[in-house]
C-alpha positions, 0 to 999 in steps of 0.5 A: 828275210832275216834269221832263217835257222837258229841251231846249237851244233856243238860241233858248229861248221861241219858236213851236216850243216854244209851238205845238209842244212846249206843244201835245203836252206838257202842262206847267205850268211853263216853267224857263229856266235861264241866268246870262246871261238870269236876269241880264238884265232885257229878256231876262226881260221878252220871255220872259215875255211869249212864254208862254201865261198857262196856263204859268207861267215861272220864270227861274233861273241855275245855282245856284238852279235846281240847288238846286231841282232837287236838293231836288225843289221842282218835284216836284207840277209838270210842268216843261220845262226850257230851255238854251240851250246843253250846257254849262250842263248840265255846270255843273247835273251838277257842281252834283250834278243828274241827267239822264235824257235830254235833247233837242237841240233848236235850236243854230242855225248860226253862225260858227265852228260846224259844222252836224251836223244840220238843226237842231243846230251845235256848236263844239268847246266844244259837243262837250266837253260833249255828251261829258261829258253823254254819259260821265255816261250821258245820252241825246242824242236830237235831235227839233224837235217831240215827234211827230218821230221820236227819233234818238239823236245821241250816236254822231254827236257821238262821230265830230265829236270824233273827227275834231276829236281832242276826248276827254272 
């Protein structure tokens, strides 16, 4: 048991993870991991309020939650981790954490960012990310609901970093 699902879901807690990924992928907790939102009262409050009683959400910033992770506090659980973004990772990876492989779930289009999948929009920032998560030997695969077919996005974030010159 342990870490079942790591995902980045911009949008963190909504139908895709409750119906979808909670449906298929019987896990007992839910951990958010953001400064912003483990920060924010109103964000805490509808998250919570957007999760099956049968799951039990944990909301932590980095360093906790690193902390944790590192010293094997979810070890007798089945957890899906949530990020909001790649670049929280790198902060998690720096922070001595390791990761296998993650799900590149939902980074919706917005200004300034550049749609490379159906359901995946990166900035530069983004990209320098992924290629750090990408160095540290993690596989990217890129997949809105767990009986989705897997498909690796890794080469497809090399050749955006290519044409935007971004190296790791």
């Amino acid at each position: 048991m342990g870490i079942e699902v790591i995902r980045i879901d911009d949008r963190l807690i909504h139908g895709q993870i409750v119906q979808g990924w909670l449906k298929i992928v019987f896990v007992n907790k839910i951990l958010v991991v953001s400064n912003e939102v483990a920060s924010d009262e109103m964000q805490k409050a509808l998250l919570s309020m957007a999760v099956p009683s049968t799951v039990e959400l944990s909301i932590k910033n980095i360093k906790d939650a690193s902390f944790e992770i590192i010293n094997n506090v979810y070890e007798k659980e089945k957890v899906m981790i949530l990020f909001s973004n790649p670049s929280d990772i790198v902060k998690m990876i720096d922070n001595g954490v390791k990761f296998h492989s993650i799900n590149v779930g939902g980074m919706h289009f917005v200004h300034g960012k550049k749609q490379l999948l159906s359901n995946v929009s990166v900035d530069s920032n983004d990209i320098k990310a992924f290629l750090k998560l990408i160095s540290c030997g993690i596989e990217l695969e890129s997949r809105i609901l767990p009986d989705d077919e897997r498909h690796s996005i890794s080469e497809t974030i090399k050749k955006e970093a290519s044409f935007l010159k971004i190296r790791d």
